[in-house]
C-alpha positions as a Markdown table, in Angstrom:
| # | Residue | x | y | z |
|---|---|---|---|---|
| 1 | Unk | 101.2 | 96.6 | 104.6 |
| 2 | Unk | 102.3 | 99.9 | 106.3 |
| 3 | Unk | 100.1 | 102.7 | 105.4 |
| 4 | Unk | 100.6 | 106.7 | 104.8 |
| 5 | Unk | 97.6 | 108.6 | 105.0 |
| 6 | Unk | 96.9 | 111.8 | 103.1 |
| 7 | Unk | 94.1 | 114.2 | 104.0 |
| 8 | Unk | 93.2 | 117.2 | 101.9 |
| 9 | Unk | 91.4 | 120.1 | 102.8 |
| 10 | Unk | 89.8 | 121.8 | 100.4 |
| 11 | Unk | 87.6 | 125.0 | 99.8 |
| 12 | Unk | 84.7 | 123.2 | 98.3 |
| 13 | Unk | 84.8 | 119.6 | 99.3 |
| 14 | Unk | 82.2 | 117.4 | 100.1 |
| 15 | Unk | 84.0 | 116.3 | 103.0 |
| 16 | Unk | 85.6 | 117.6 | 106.3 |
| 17 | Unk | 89.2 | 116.3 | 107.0 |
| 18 | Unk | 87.8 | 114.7 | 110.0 |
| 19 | Unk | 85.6 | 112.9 | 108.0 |
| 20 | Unk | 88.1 | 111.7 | 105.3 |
| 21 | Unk | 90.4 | 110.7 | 108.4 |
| 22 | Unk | 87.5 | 108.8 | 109.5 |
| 23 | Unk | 86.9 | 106.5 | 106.0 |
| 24 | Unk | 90.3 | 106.5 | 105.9 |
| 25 | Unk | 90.6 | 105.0 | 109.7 |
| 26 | Unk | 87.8 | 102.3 | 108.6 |
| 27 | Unk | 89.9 | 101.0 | 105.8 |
| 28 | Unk | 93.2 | 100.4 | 107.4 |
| 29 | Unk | 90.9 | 98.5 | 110.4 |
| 30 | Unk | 89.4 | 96.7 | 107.5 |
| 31 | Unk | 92.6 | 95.6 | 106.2 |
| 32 | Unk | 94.4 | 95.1 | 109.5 |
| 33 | Unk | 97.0 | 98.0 | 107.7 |
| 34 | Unk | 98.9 | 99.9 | 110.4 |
| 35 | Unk | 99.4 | 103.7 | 109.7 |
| 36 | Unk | 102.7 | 105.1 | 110.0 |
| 37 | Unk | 101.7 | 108.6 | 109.4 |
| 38 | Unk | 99.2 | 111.0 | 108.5 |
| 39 | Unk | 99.7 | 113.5 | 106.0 |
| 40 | Unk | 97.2 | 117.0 | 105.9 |
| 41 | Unk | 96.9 | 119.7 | 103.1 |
| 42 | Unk | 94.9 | 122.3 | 104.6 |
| 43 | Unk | 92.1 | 124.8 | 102.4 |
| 44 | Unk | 93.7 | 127.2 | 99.3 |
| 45 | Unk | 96.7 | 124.4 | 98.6 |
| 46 | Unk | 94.6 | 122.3 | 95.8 |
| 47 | Unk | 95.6 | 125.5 | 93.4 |
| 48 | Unk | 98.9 | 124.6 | 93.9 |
| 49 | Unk | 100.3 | 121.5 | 92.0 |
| 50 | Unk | 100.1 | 118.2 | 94.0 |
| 51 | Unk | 104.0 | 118.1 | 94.0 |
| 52 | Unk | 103.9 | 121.8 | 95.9 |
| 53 | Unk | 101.3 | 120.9 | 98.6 |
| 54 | Unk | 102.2 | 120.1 | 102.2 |
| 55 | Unk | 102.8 | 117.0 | 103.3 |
| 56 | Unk | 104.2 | 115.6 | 99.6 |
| 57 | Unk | 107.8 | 116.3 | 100.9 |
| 58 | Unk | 106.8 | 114.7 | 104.0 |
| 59 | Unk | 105.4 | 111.3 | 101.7 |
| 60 | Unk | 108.5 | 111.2 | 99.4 |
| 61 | Unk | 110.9 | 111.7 | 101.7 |
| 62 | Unk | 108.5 | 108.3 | 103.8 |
| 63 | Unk | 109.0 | 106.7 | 100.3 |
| 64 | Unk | 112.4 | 106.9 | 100.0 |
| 65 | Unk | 113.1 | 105.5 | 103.3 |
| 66 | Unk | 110.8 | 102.8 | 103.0 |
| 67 | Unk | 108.5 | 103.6 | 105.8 |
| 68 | Unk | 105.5 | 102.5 | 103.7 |
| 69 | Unk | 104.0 | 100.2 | 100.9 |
| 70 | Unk | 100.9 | 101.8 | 100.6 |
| 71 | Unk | 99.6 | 105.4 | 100.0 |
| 72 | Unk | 95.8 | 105.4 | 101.4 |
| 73 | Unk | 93.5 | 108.1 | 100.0 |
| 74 | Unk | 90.0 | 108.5 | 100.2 |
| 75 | Unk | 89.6 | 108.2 | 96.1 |
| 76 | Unk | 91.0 | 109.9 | 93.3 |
| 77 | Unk | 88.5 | 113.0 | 93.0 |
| 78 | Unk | 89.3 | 114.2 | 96.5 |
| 79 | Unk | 93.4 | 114.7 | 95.0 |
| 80 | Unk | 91.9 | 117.6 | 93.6 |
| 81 | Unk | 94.4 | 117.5 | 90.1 |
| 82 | Unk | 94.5 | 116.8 | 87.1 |
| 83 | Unk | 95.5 | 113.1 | 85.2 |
| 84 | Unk | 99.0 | 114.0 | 84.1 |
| 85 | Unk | 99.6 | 115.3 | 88.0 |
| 86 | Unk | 98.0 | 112.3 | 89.4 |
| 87 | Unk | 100.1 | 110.2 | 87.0 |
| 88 | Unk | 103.3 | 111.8 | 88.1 |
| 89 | Unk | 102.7 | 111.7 | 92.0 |
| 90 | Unk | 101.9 | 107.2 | 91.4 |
| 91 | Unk | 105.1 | 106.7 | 88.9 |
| 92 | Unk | 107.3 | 108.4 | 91.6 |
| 93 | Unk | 105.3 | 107.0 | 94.1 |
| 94 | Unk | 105.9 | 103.4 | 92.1 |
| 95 | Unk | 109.4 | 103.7 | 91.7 |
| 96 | Unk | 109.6 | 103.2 | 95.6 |
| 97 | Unk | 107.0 | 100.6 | 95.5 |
| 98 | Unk | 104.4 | 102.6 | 96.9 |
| 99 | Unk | 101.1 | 101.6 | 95.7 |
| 100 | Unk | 97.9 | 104.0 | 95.8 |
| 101 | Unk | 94.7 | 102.7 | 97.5 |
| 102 | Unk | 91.5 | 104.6 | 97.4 |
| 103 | Unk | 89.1 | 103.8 | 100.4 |
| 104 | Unk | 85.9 | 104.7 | 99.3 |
| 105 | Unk | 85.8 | 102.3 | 96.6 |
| 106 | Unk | 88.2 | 99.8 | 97.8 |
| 107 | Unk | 90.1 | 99.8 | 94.9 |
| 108 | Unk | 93.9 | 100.2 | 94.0 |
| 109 | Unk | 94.9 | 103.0 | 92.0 |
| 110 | Unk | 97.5 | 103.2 | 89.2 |
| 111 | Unk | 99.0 | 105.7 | 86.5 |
| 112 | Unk | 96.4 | 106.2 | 83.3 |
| 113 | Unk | 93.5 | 106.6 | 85.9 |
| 114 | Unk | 93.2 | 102.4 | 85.9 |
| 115 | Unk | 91.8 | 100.8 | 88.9 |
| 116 | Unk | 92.6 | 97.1 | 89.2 |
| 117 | Unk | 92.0 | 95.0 | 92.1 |
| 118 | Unk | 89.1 | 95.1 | 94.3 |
| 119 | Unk | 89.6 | 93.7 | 97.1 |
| 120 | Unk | 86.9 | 91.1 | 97.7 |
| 121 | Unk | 84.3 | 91.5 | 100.2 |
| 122 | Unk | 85.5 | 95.0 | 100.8 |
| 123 | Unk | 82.2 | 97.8 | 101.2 |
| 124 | Unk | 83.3 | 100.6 | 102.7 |
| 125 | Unk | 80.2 | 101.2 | 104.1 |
| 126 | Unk | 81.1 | 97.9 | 106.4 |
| 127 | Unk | 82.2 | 98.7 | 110.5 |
């Protein structure tokens, strides 16, 4: 699986970028994925709508040419939108055959807020 990272920035996050790059690092090595790029949304853009931040041209234009199969994000919350945004961004996302992973919890992440698929033996908490 070829990987696209996305790291957001955000005025009252819990996390750094560097540290979301970091758990984000620790999954692909987990799952042997190779990223072929890195995406960043810096502070002030999470008011904007997911579609409108930078970087989402940069991952559906990656989508359309195939350059991926998986979208890796550290989990749902750190998206910073709401449910029918999120929905939008993993049908178009979907249509490519880009599936959504979120690292933190290991799980894959689909439209309706469903998680399915744990990966077994995966603990993010693992080296």
């Amino acid at each position: 699986m070829n990987a696209i990272c996305f790291i957001q920035e955000t005025k009252d996050s819990d996390l750094t970028m560097r540290q979301q790059q970091l758990i984000c690092h620790r999954a692909l090595r987990k799952l042997q994925w190779p990223c072929v790029v890195e995406l960043f949304a810096q502070a002030g853009s999470e008011a904007q709508p997911i579609s409108l931040r930078p970087g989402m041209v940069d991952l559906m234009r990656a989508a359309a040419d195939g350059e991926a199969d998986v979208l890796l994000v550290v989990d749902v919350e750190h998206l910073h939108c709401g449910q029918a945004e999120l929905d939008g961004l993993l049908m178009s996302l979907l249509q490519y055959g880009i599936h959504t992973f979120g690292a933190n919890n290991g799980q894959w992440i689909e439209p309706g807020g469903r998680h399915w698929m744990v990966l077994p033996g995966y603990d993010e908490t693992d080296e």
